[in-house]
MARDO-462069 format. One line per field, with one value per residue: residue number from 1; x, y, z of N, C-alpha, C in turn. Coordinates in Angstrom, 3 decimals, m for minus. Layout:
BEGIN
nr <- [NUM:...]
nx <- [X:...]
ny <- [Y:...]
nz <- [Z:...]
cax <- [X:...]
cay <- [Y:...]
caz <- [Z:...]
cx <- [X:...]
cy <- [Y:...]
cz <- [Z:...]
//
This chain:
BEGIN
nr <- [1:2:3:4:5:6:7:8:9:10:11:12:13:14:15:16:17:18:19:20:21:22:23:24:25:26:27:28:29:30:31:32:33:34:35:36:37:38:39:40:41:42:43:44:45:46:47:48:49:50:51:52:53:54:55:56:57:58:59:60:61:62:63:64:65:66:67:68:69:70:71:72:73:74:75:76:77:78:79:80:81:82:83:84:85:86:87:88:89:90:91:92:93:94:95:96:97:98:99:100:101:102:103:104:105:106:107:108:109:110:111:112:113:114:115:116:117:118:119:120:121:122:123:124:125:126:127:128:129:130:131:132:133:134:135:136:137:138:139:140:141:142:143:144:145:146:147:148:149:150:151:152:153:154:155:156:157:158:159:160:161:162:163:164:165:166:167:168:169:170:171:172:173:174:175:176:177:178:179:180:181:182:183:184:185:186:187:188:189:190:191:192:193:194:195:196:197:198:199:200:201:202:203:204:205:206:207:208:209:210:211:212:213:214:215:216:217:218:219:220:221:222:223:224:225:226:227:228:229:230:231:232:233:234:235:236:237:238:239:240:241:242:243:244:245:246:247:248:249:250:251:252:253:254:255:256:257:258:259:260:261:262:263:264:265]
nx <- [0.836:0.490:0.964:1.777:4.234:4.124:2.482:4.096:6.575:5.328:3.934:7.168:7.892:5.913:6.586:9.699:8.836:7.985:9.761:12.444:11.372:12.327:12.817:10.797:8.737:10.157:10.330:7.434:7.058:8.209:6.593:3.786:4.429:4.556:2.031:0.765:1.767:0.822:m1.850:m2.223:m1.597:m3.166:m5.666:m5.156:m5.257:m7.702:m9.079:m10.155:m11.303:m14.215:m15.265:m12.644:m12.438:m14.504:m14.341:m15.037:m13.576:m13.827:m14.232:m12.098:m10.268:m10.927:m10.152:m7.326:m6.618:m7.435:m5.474:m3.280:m3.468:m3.575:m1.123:0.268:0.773:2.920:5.989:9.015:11.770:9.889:9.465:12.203:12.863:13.250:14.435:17.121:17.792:18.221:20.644:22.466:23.209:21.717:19.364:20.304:20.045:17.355:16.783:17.796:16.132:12.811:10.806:8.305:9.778:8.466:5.929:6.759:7.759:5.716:3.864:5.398:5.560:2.502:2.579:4.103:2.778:0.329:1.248:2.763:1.485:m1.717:m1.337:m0.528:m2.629:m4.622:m4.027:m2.626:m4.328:m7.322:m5.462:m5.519:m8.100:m9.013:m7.611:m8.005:m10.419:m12.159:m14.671:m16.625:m17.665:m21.446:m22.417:m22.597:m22.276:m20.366:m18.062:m16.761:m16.829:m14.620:m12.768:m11.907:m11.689:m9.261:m7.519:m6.830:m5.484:m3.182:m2.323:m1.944:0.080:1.915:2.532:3.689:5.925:7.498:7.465:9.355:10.881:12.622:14.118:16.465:18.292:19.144:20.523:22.457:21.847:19.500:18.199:17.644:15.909:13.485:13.224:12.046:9.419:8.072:7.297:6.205:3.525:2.769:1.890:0.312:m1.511:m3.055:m2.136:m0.755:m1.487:m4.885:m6.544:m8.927:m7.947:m6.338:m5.709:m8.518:m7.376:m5.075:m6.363:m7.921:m6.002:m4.841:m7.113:m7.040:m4.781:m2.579:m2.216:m4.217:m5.756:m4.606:m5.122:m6.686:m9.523:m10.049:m10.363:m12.332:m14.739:m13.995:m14.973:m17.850:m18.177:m18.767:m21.530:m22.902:m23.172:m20.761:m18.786:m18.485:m17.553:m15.329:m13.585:m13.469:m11.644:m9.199:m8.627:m8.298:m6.642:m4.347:m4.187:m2.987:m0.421:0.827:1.187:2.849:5.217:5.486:6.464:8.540:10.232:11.326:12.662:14.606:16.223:17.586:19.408:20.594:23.972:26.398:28.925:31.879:31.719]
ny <- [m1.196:2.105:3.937:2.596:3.018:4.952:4.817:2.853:4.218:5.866:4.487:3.552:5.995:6.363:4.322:5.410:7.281:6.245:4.748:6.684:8.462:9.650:12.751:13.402:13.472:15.139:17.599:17.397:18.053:20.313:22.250:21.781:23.010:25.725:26.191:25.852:27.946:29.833:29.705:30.975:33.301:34.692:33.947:36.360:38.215:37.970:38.061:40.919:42.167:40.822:40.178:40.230:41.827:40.168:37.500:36.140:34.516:31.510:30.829:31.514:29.893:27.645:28.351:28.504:25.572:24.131:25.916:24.404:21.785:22.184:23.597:21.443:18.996:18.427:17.500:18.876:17.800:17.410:19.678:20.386:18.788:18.329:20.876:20.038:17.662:19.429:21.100:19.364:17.295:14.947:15.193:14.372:11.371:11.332:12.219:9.843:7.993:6.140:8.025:10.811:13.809:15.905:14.218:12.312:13.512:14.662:11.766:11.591:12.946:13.047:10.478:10.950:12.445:11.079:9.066:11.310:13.712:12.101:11.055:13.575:14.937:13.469:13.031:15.885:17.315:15.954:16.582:19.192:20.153:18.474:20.146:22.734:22.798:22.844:23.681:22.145:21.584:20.636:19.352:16.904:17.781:19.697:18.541:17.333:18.459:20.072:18.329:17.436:19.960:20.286:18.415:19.390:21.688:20.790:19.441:22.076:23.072:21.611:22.370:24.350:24.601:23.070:24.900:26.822:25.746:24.584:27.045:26.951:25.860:28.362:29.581:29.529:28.944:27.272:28.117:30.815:30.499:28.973:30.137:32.682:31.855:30.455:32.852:34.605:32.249:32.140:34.628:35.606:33.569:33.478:32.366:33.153:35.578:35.899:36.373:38.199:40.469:42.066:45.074:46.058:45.890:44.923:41.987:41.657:41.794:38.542:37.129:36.680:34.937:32.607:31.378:32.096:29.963:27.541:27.709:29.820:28.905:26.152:26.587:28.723:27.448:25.135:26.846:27.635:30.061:30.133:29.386:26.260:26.189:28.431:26.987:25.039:26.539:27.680:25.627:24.494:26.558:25.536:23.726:24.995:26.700:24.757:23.386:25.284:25.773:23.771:23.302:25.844:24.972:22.645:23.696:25.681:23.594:22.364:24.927:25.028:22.353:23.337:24.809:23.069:21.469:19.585:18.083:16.592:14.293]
nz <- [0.000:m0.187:1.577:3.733:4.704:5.763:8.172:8.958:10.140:11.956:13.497:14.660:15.388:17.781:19.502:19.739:21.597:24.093:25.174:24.996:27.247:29.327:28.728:27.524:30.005:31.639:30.491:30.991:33.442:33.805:32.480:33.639:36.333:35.152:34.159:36.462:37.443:35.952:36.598:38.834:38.908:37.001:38.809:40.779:39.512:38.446:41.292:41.778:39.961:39.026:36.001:32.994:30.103:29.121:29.558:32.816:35.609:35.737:33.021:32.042:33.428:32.147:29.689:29.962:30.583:27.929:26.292:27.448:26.811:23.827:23.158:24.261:22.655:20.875:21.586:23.032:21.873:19.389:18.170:17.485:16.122:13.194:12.064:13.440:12.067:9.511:10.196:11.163:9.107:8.760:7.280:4.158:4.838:4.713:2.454:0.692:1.130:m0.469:0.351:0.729:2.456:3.935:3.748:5.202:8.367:9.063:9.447:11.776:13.692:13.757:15.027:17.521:18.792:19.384:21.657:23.346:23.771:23.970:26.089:28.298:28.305:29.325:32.164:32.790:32.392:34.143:36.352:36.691:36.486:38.985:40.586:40.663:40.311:37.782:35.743:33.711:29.864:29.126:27.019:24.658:21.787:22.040:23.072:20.800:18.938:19.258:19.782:17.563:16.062:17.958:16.943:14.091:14.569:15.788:13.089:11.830:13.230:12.822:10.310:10.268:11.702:10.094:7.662:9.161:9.839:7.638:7.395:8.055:6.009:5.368:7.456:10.384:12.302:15.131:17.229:17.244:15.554:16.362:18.605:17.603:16.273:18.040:19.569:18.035:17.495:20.326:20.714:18.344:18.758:20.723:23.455:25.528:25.907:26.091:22.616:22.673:25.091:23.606:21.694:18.906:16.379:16.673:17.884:14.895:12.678:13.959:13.551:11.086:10.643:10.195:12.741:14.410:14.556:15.627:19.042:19.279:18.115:18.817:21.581:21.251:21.002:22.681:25.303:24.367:22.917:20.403:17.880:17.033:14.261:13.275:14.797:12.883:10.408:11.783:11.956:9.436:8.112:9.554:8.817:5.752:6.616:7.117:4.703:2.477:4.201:4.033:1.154:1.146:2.356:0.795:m1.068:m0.354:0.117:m1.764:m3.119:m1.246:m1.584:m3.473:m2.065:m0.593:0.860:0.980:2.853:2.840:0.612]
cax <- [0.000:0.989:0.903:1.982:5.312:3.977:1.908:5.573:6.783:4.121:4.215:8.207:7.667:5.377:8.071:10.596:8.358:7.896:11.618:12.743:10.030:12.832:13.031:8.998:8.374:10.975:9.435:5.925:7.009:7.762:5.353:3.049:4.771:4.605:0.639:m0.222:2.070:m0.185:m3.348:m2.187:m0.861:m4.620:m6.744:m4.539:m6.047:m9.586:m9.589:m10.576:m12.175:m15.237:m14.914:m12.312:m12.584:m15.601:m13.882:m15.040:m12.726:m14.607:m14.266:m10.425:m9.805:m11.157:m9.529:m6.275:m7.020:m7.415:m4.513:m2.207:m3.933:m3.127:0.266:1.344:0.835:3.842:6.821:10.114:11.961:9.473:9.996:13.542:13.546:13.565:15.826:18.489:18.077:18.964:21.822:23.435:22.844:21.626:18.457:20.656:19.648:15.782:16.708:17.950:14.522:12.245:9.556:8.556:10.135:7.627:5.131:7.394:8.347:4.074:3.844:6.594:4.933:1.506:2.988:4.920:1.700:m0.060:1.610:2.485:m0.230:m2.773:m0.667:m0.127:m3.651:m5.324:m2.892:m2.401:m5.693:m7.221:m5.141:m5.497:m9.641:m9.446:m6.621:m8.240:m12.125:m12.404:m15.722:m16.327:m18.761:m22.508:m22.668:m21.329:m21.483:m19.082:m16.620:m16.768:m16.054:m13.335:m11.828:m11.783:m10.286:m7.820:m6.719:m6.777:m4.524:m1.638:m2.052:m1.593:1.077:2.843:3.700:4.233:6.964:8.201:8.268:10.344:12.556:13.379:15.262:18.022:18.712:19.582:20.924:23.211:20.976:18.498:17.421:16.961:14.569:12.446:12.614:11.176:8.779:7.436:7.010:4.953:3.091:2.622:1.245:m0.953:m2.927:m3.876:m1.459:0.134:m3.001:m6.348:m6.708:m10.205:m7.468:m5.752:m6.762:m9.527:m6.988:m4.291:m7.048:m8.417:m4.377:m4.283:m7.674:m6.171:m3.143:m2.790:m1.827:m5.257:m5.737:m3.662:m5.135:m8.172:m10.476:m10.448:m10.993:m13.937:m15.542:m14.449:m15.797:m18.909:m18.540:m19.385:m22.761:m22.501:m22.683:m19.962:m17.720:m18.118:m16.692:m13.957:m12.777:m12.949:m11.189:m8.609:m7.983:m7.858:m5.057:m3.218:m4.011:m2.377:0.755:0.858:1.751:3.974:5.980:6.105:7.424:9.766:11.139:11.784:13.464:15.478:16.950:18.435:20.534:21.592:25.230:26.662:30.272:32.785:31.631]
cay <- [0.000:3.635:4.903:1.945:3.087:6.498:4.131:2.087:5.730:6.703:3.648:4.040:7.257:6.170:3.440:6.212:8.310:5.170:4.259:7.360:8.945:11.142:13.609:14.243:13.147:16.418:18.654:17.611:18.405:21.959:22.552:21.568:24.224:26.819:26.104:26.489:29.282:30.822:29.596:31.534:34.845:34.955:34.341:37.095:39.089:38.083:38.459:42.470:41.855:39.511:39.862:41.099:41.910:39.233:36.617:35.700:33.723:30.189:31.065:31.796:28.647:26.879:28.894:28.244:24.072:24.156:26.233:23.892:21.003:22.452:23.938:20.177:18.317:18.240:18.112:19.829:17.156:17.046:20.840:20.594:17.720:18.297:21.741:19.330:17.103:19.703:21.509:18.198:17.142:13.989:14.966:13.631:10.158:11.152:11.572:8.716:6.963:6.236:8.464:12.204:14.055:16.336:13.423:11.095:13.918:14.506:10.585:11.177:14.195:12.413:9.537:11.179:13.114:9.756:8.991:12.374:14.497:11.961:11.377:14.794:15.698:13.250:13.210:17.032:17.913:15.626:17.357:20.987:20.158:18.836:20.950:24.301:23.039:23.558:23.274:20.790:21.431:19.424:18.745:16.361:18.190:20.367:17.959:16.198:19.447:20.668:17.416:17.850:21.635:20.535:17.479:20.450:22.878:19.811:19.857:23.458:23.331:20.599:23.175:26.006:23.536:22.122:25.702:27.749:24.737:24.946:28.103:26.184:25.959:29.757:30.274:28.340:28.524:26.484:28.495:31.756:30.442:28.675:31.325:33.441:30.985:30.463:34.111:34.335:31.668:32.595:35.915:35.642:32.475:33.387:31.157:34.030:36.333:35.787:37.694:39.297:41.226:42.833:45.615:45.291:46.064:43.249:41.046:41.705:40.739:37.252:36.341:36.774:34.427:30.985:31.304:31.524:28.363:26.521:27.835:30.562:28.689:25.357:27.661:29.631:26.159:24.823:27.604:27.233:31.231:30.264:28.306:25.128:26.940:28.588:26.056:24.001:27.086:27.564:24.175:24.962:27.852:25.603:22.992:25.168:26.978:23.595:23.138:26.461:26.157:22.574:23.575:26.708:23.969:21.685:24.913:26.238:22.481:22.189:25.711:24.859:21.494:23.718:25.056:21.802:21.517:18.259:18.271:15.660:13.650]
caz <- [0.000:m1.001:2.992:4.536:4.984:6.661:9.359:9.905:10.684:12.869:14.675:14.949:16.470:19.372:20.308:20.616:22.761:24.845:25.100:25.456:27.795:30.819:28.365:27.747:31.574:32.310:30.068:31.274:34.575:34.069:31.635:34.526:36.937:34.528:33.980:37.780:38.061:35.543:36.994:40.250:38.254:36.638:39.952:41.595:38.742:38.649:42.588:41.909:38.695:38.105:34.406:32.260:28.871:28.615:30.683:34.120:36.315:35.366:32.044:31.807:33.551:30.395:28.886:30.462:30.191:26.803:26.512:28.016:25.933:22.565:23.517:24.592:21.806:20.557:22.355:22.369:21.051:17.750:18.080:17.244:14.551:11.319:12.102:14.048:10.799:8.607:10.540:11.720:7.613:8.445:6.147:3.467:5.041:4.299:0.771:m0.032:1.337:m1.065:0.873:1.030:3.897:4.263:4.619:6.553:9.150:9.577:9.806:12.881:14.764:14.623:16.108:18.674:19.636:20.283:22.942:24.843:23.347:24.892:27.903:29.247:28.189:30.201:33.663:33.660:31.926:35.204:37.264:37.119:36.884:40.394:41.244:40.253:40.529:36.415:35.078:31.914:29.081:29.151:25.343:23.329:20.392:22.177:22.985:19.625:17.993:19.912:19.561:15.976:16.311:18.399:15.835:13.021:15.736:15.686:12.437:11.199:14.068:12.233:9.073:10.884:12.109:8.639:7.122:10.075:10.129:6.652:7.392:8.811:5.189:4.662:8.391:10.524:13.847:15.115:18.701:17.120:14.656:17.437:19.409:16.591:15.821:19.479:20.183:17.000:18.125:21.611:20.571:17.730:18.572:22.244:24.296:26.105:26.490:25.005:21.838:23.483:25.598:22.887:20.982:18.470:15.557:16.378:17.045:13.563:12.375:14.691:13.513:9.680:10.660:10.712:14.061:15.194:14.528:17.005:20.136:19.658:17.294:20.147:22.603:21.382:20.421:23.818:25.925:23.763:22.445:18.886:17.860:16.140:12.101:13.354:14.604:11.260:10.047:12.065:12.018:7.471:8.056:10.037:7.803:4.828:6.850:7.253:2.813:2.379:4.771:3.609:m0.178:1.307:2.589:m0.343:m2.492:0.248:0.591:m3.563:m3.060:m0.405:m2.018:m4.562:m1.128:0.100:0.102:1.388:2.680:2.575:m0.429]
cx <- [0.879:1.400:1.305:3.441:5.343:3.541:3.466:6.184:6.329:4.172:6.038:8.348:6.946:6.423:8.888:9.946:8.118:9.048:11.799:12.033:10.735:12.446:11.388:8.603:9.030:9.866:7.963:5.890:7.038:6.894:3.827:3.142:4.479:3.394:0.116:0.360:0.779:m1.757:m3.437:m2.272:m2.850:m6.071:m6.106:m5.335:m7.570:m9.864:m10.347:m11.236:m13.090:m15.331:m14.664:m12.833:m13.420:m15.315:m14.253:m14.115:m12.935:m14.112:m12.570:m10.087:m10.117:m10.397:m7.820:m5.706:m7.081:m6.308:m3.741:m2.375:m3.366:m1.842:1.034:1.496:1.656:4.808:8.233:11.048:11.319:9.608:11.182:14.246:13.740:14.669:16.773:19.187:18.785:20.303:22.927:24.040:22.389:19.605:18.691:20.193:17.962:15.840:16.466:17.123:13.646:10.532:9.548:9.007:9.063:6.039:5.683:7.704:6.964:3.680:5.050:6.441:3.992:1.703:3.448:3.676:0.516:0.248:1.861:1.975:m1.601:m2.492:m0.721:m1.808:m4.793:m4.789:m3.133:m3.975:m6.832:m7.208:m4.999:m7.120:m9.945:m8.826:m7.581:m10.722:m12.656:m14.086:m16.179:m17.746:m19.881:m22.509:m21.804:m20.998:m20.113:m18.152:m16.460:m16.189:m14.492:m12.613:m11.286:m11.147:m8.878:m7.042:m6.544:m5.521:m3.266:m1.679:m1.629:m0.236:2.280:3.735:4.147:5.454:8.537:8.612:8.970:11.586:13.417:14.475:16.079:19.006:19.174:19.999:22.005:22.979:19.768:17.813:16.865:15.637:12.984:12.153:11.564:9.495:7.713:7.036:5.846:3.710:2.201:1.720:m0.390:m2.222:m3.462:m3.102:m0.925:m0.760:m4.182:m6.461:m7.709:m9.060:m6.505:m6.890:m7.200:m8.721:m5.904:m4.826:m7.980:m7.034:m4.512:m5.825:m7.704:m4.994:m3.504:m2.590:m2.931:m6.445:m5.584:m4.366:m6.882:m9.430:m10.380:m10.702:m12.156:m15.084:m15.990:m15.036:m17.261:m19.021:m18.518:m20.889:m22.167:m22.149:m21.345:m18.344:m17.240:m17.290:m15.672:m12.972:m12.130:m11.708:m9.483:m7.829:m8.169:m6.557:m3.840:m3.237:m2.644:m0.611:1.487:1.986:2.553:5.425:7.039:7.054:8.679:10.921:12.239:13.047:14.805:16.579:17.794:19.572:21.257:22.747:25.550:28.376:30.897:32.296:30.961]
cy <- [1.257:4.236:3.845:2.204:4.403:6.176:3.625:3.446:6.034:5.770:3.418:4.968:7.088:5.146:4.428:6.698:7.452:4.814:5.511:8.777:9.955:12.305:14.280:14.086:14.516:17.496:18.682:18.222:19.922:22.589:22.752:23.065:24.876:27.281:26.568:27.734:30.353:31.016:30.888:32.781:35.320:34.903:35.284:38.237:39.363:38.299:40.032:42.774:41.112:39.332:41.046:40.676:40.244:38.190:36.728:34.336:31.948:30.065:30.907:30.470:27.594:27.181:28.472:26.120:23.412:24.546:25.288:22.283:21.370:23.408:22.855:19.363:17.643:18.752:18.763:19.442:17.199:18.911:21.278:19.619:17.687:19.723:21.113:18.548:17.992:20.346:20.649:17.200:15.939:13.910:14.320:12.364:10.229:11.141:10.677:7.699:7.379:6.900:10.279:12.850:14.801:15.338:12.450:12.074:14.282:13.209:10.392:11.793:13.368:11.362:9.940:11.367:12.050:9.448:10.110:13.322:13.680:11.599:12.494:15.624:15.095:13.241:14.780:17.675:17.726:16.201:18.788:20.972:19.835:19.678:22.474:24.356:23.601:23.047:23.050:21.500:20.193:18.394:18.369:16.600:18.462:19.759:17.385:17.879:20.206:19.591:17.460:19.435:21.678:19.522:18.804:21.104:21.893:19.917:21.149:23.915:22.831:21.517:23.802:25.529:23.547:23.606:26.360:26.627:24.780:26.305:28.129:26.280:27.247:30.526:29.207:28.225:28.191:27.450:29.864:31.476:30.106:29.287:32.292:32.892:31.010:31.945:34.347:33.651:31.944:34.194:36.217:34.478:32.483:32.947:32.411:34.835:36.195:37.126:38.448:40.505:42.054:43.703:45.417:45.286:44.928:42.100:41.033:40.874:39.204:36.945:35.998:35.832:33.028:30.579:30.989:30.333:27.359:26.726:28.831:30.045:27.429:25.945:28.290:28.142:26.032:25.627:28.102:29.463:31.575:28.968:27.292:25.241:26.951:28.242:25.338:25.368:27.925:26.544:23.867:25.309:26.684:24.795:23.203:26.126:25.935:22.766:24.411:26.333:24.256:22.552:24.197:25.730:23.088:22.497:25.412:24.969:22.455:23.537:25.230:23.406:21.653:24.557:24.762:21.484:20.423:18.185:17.000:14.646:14.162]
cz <- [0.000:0.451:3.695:5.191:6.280:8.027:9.638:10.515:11.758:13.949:15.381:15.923:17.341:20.245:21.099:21.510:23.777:25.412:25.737:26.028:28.932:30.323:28.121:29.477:32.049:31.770:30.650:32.692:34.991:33.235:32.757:36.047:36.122:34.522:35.376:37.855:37.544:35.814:38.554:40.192:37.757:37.966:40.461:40.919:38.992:40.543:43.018:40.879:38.423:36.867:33.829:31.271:28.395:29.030:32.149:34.351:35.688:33.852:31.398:32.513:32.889:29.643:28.945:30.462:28.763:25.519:26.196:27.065:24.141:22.422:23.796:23.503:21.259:21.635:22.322:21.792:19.564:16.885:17.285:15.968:13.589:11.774:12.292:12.517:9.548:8.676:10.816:9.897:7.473:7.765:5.513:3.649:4.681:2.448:m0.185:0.119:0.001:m0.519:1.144:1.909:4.523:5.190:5.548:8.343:10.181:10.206:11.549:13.973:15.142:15.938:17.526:19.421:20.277:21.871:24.151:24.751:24.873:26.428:28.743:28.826:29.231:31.311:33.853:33.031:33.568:36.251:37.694:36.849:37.914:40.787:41.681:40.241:38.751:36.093:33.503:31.250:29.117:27.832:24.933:22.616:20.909:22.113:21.233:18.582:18.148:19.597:18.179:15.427:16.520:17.312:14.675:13.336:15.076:14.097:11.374:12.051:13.003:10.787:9.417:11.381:11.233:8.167:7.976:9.781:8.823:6.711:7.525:7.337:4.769:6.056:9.290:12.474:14.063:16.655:17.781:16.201:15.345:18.173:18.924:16.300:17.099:19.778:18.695:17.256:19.209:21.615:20.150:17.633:19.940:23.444:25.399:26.813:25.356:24.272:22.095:24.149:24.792:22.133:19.802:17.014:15.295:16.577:15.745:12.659:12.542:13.881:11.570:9.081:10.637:12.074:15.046:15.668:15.468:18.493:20.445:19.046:18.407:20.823:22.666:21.096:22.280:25.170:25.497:23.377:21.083:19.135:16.729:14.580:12.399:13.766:13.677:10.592:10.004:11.853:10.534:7.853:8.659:9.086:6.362:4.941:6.539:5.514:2.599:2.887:3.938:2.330:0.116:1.347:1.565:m1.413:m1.560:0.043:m1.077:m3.449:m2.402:m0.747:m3.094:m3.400:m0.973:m0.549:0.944:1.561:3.100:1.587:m1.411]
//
């Protein structure tokens, strides 16, 4: 079969994340600190406020859950892979496979996210709902749509990935790009502060971006502040971002193999 090689991949990649599990087990750990800190930093807030900018307290801790859910997905390892691959040059070894890199490196994220996607979503998801007293949505639609947002999110994550990393090819650092990349990120899709709290002109920008994708379109689903039309066409909207960045990709990658320089042979 035509994809069977992308499933051996995919299943490859949950092994490793299985095998070698200190390194997500670390990260999940401060990832986890970082999350209450911010649960603590935001009730300190709402303690003099019952509702900002259209958020009540209840509300932002959905908000904040959901958050931390589509911010984990991937971890910082799958973060760093295909850049490492092309600065270290052992891309060259994807070459010479008879398989796309683009789709083998998707086939390697999903996988990963299998395992500590749904790991760290149910454990710390769990645990900051008793922790923090979160309150869950009644409707199934809801969940059933959000679930389907957030699968969209990992995916539109996944290019936003593939094309930054390509840059490795026209630079000869891998932190500043992620850094770049993450603060982008972190900005325009909500993760940092809900785009409601910006003003009404840069959220007009973020909701323009693919960015808003990843983090504010689950969010308004899962805090139920769209109606059902309108989730079907956010969720479009998400996975015709992840068509779009998809192709960017496939044209940056073609570019970029007219870069590749290969030293000692």
């Amino acid at each position: 079969m035509k994809y069977n090689k992308y499933i051996a991949i995919m299943r490859s990649s949950i092994q490793d994340s299985i095998a070698y599990r200190t390194a997500f087990f670390s990260n999940l750990f401060f990832s986890v600190v970082k999350m209450v800190c911010l649960f603590y930093i935001w009730k300190a807030i709402f303690a003099s406020n019952e509702v900002v900018n259209g958020f009540g307290w209840e509300n932002l801790k959905q908000y904040l859950l959901i958050s931390y859910i589509c911010n984990n997905l991937l971890s910082l390892k799958t973060d760093y892979e295909i850049s490492k691959k092309i600065m270290v040059g052992s891309v060259i070894m994807d070459l010479l496979r008879p398989i796309n890199f683009q789709k083998a490196n998707f086939a390697q994220t999903v996988g990963a996210s299998i395992f500590e996607g749904t790991f760290s979503t149910v454990f710390v998801g769990t645990l900051l709902k008793l922790t923090f007293d979160i309150s869950l949505p009644n409707h199934p639609q809801t969940w059933i749509m959000t679930a389907i947002s957030i699968l969209c999110s990992l995916w539109v994550r996944y290019t936003l990935i593939f094309l930054f990393s390509l840059l490795c090819f026209w630079t000869t650092s891998i932190n500043g790009i992620v850094a770049f990349r993450t603060a982008l990120i972190n900005l325009f899709s909500g993760a940092l502060i809900p785009l409601n709290f910006f003003p009404d002109w840069f959220k007009t920008v973020a909701l323009f971006s693919p960015f808003q994708s990843l983090l504010h379109t689950p969010a308004s689903i899962f805090l139920q502040k769209v109606d059902i039309y309108t989730a079907f066409t956010l969720i479009g909207v998400q996975i015709l971002w992840f068509g779009v960045m998809w192709l960017l990709g496939s044209l940056f990658w073609r570019k970029a193999m007219k870069k590749l320089t290969v030293y000692g042979g």
